[in-house]
MMTF fields as JSON, N, C-alpha, C and O atoms, coordinates in Angstrom:
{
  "mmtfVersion": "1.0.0",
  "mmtfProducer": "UNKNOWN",
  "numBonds": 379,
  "numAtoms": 380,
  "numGroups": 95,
  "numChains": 1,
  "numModels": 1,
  "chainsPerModel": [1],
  "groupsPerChain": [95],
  "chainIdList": ["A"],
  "bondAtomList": [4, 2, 8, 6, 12, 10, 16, 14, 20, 18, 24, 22, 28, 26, 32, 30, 36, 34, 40, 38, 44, 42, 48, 46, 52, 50, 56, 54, 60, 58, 64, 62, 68, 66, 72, 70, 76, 74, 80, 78, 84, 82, 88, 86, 92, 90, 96, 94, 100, 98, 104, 102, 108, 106, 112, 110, 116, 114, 120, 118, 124, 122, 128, 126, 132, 130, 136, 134, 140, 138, 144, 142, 148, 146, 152, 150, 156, 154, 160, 158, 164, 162, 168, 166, 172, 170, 176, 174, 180, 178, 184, 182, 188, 186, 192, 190, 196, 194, 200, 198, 204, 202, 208, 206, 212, 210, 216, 214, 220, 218, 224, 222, 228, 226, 232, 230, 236, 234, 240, 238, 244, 242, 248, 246, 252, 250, 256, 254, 260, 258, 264, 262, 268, 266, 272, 270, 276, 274, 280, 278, 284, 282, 288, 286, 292, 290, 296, 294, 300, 298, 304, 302, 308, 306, 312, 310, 316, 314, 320, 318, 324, 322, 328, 326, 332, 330, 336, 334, 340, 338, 344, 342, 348, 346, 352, 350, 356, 354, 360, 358, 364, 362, 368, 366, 372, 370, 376, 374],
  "bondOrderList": [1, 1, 1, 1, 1, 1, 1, 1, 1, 1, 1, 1, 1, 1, 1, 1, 1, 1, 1, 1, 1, 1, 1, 1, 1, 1, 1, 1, 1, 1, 1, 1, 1, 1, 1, 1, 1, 1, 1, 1, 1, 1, 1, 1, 1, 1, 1, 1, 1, 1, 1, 1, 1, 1, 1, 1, 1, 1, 1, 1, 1, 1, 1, 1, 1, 1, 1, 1, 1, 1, 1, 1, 1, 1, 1, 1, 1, 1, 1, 1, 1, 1, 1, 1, 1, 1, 1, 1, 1, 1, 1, 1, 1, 1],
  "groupList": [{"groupName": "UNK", "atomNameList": ["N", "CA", "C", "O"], "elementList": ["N", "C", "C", "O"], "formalChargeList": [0, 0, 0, 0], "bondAtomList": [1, 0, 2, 1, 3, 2], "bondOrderList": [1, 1, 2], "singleLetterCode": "X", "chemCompType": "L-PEPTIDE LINKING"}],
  "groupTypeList": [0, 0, 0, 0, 0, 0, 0, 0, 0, 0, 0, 0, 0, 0, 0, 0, 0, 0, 0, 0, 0, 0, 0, 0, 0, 0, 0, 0, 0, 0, 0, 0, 0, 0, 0, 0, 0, 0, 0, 0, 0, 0, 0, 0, 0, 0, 0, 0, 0, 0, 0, 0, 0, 0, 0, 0, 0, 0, 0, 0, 0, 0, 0, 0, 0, 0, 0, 0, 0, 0, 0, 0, 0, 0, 0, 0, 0, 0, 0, 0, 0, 0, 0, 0, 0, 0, 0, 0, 0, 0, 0, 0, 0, 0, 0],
  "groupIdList": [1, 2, 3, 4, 5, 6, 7, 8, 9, 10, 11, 12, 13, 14, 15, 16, 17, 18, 19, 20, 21, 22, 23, 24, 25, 26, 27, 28, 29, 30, 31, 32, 33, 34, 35, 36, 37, 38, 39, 40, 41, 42, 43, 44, 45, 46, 47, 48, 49, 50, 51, 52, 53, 54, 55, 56, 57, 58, 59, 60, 61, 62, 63, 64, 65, 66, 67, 68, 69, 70, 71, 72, 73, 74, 75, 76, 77, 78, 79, 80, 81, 82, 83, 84, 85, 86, 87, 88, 89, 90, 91, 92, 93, 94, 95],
  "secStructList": [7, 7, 1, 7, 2, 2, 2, 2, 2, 2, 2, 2, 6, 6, 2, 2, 2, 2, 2, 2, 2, 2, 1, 7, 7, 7, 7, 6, 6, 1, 1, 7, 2, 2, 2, 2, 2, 2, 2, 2, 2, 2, 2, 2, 2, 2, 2, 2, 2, 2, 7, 2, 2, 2, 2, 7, 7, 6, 6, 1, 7, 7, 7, 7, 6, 6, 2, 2, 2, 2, 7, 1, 2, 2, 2, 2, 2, 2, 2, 1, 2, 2, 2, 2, 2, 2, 2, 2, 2, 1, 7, 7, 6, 6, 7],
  "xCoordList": [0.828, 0.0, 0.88, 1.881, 0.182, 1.17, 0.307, -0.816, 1.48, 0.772, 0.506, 1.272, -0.807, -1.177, -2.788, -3.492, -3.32, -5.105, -5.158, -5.614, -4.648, -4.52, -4.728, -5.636, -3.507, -3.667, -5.103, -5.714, -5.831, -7.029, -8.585, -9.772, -8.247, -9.594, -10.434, -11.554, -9.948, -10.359, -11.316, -12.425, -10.493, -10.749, -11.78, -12.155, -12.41, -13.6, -14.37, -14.87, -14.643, -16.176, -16.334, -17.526, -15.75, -15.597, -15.898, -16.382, -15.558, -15.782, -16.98, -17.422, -17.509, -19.068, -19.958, -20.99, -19.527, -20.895, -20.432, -21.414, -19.237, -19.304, -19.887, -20.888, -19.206, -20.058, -21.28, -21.675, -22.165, -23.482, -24.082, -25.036, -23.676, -23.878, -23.932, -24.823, -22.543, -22.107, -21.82, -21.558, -21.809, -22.02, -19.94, -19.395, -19.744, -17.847, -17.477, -18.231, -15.792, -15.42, -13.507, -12.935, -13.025, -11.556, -10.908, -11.285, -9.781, -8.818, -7.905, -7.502, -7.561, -5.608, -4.614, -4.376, -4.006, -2.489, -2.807, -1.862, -3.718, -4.081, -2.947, -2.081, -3.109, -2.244, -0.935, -0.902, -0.115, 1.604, 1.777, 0.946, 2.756, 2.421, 2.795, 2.037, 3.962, 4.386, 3.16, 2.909, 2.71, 1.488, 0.197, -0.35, 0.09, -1.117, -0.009, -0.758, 0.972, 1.783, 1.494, 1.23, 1.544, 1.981, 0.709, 0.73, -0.651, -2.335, -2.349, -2.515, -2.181, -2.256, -1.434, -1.874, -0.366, 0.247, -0.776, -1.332, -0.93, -1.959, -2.815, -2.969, -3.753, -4.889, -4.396, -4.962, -3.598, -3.249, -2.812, -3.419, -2.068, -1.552, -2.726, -3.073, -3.542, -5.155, -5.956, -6.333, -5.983, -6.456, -6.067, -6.67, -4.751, -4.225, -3.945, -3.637, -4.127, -4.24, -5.957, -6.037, -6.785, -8.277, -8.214, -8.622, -7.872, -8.187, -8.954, -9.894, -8.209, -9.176, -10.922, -11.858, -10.981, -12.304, -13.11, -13.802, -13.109, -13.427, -14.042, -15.243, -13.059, -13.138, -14.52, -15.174, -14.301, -14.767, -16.713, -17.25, -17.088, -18.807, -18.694, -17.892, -20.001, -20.406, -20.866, -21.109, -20.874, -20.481, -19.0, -18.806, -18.219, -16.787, -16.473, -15.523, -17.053, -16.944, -16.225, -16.47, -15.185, -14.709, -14.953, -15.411, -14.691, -15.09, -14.583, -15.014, -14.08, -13.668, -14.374, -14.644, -14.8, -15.841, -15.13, -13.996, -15.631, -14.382, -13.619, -12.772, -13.402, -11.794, -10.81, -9.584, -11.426, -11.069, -10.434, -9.306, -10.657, -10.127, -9.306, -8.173, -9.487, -8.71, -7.069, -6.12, -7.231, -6.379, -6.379, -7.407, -5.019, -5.349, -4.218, -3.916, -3.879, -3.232, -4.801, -5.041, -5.491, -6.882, -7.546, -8.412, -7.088, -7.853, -6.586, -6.875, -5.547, -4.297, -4.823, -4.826, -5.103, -5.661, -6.878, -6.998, -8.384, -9.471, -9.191, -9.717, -8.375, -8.072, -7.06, -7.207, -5.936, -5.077, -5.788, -6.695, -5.216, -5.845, -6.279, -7.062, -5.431, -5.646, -7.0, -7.869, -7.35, -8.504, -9.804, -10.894, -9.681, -10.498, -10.909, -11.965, -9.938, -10.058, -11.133, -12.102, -10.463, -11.384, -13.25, -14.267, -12.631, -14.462, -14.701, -14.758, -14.89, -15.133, -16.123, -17.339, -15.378, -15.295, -16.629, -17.538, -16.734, -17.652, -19.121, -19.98, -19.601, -21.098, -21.595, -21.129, -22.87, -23.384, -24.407, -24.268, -25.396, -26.401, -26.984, -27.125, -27.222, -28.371, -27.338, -27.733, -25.994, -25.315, -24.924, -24.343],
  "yCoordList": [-1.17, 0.0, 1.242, 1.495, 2.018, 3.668, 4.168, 3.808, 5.495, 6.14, 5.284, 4.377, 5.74, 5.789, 5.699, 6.634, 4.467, 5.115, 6.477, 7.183, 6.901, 8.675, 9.504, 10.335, 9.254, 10.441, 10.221, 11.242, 8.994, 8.909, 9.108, 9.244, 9.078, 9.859, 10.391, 9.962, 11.573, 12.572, 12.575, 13.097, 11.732, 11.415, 10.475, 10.332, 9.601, 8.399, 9.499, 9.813, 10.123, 11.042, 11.429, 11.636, 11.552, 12.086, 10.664, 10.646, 9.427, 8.515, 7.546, 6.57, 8.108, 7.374, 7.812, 7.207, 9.266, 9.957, 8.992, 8.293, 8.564, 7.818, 6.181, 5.677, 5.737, 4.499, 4.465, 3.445, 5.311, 5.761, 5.718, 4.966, 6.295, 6.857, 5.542, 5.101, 5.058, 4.013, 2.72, 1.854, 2.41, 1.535, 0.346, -0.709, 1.94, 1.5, 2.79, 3.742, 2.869, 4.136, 3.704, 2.935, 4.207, 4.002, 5.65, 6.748, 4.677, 5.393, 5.346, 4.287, 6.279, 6.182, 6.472, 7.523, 5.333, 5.261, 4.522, 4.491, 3.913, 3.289, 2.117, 1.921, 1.493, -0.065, 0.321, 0.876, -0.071, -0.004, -0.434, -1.277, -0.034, -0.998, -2.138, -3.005, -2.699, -3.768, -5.17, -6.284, -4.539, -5.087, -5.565, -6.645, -4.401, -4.421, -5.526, -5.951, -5.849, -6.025, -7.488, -8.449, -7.617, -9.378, -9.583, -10.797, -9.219, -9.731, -10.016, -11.158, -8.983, -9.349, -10.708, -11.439, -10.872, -12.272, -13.218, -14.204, -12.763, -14.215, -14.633, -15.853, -13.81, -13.55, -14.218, -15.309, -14.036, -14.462, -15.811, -16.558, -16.383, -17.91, -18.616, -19.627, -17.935, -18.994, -19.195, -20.204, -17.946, -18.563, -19.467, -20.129, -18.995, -20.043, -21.943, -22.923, -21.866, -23.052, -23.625, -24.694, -23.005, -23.271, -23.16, -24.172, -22.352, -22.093, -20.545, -19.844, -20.577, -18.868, -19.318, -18.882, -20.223, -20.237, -20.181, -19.184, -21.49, -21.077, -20.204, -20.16, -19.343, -17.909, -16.627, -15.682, -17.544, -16.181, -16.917, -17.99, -15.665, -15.406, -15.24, -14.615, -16.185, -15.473, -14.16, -14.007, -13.203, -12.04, -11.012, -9.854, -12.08, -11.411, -11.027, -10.318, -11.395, -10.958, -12.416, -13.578, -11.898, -13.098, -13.05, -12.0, -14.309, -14.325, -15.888, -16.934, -16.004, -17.108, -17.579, -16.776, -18.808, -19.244, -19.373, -19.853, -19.021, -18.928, -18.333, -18.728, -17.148, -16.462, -16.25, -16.346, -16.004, -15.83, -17.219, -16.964, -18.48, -19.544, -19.746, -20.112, -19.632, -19.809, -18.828, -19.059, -17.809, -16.711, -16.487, -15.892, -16.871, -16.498, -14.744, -14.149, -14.451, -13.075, -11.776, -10.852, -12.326, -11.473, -11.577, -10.772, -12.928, -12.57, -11.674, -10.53, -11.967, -11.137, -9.255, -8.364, -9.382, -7.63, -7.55, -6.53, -8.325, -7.838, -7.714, -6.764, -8.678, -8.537, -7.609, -7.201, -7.226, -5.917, -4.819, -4.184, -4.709, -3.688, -2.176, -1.403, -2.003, -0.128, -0.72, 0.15, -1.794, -1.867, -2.077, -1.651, -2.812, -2.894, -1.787, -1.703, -0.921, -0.02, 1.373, 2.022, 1.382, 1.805, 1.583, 2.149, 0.084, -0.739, -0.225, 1.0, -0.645, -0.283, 1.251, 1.22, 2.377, 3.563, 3.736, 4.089, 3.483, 3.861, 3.39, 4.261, 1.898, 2.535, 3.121, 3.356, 3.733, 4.487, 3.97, 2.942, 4.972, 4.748, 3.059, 2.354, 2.878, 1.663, 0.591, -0.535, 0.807, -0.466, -1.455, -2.533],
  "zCoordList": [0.0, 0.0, 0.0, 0.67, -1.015, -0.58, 0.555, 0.91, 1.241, 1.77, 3.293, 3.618, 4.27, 5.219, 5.28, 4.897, 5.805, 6.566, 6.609, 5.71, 7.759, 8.192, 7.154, 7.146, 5.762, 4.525, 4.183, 3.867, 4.178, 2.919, 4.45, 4.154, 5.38, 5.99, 5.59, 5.314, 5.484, 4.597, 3.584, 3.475, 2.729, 1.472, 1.111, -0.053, 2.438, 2.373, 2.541, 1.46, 3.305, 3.083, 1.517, 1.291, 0.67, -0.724, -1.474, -2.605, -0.723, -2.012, -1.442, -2.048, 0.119, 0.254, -0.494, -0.787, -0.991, -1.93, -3.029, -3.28, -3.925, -4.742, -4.476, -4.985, -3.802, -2.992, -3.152, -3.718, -2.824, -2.538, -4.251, -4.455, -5.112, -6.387, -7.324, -8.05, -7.001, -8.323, -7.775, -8.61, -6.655, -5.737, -5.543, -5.221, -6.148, -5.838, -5.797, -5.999, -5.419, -5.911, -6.085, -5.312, -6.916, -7.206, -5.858, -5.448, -5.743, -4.628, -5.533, -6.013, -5.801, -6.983, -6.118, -5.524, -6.109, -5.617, -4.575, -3.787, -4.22, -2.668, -2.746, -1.892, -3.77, -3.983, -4.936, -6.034, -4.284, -4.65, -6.057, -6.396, -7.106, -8.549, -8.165, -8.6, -7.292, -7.489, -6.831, -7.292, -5.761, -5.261, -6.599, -6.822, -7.18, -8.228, -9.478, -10.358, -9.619, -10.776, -10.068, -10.791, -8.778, -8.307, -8.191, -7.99, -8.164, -8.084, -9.881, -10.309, -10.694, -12.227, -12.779, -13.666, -12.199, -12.364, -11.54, -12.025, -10.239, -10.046, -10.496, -10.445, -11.135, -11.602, -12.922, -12.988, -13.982, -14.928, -14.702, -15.471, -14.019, -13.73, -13.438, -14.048, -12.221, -12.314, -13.964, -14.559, -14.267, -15.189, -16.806, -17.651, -16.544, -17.265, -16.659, -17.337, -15.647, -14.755, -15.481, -16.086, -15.339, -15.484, -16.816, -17.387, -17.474, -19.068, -19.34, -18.965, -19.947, -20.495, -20.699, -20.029, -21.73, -22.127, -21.035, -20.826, -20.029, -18.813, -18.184, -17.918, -17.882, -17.176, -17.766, -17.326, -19.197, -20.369, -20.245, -19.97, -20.609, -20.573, -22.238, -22.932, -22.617, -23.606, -24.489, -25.686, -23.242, -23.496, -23.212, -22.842, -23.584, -23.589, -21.516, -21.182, -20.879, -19.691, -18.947, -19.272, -17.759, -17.301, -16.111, -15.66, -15.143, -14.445, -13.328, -13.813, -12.502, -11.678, -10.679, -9.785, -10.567, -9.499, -8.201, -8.22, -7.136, -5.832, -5.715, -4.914, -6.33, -6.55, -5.048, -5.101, -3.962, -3.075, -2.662, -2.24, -2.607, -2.575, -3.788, -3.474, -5.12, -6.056, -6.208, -6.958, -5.268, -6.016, -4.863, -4.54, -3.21, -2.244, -1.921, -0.887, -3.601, -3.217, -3.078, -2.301, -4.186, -3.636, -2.571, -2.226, -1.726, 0.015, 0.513, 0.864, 0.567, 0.991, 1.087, 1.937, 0.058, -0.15, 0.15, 0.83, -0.04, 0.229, 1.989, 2.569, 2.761, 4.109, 4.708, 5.86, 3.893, 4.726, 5.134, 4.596, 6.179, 7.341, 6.895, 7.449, 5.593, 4.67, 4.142, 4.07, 3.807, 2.44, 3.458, 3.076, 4.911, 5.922, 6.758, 7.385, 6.701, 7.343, 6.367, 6.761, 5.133, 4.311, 4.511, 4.91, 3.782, 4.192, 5.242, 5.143, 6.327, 7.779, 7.446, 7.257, 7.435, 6.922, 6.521, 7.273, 5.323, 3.889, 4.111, 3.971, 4.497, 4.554, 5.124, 6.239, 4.714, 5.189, 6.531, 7.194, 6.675, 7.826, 8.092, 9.091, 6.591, 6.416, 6.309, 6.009, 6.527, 6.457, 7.911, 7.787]
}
């Protein structure tokens, strides 16, 4: 992760209105390249393990059943403490 929880405070009140809106919101720079560079290799080795076709939707869309068990660098990150701490953060009232 770049950066600090602390720097992006701030900055979650600004992306619950996006949250709220589009029902995600992108943080730039939250994740390190080399971090984002070593999930795109995993992500790529599973699915070359399974097969592209596989993965692929008949509408050009892909997609992995289990990913969180299949690909345990994406539990690695949906669980570090910056991306939890975020979550935590962001919903709103009704959450």
């Amino acid at each position: 992760m770049t950066g600090d929880l602390a720097t992006y405070r701030k900055e979650v009140i600004d992306y619950r209105t996006e949250v709220n809106v589009n029902g995600f919101a992108v943080i730039p720079d939250f994740i390190d390249s080399d971090s984002l560079a070593g999930l795109i290799g995993s992500l790529a080795l599973t699915m070359s393990q399974v097969g592209e076709e596989s993965c692929a939707t008949k509408r050009g869309a892909y997609a992995i059943r289990n990913l969180l068990q299949a690909v345990p660098s994406v539990t690695d990150l949906a669980t570090c403490p910056e991306i939890l701490g975020l979550a935590r953060q962001t919903p709103g009232a009704n959450c």
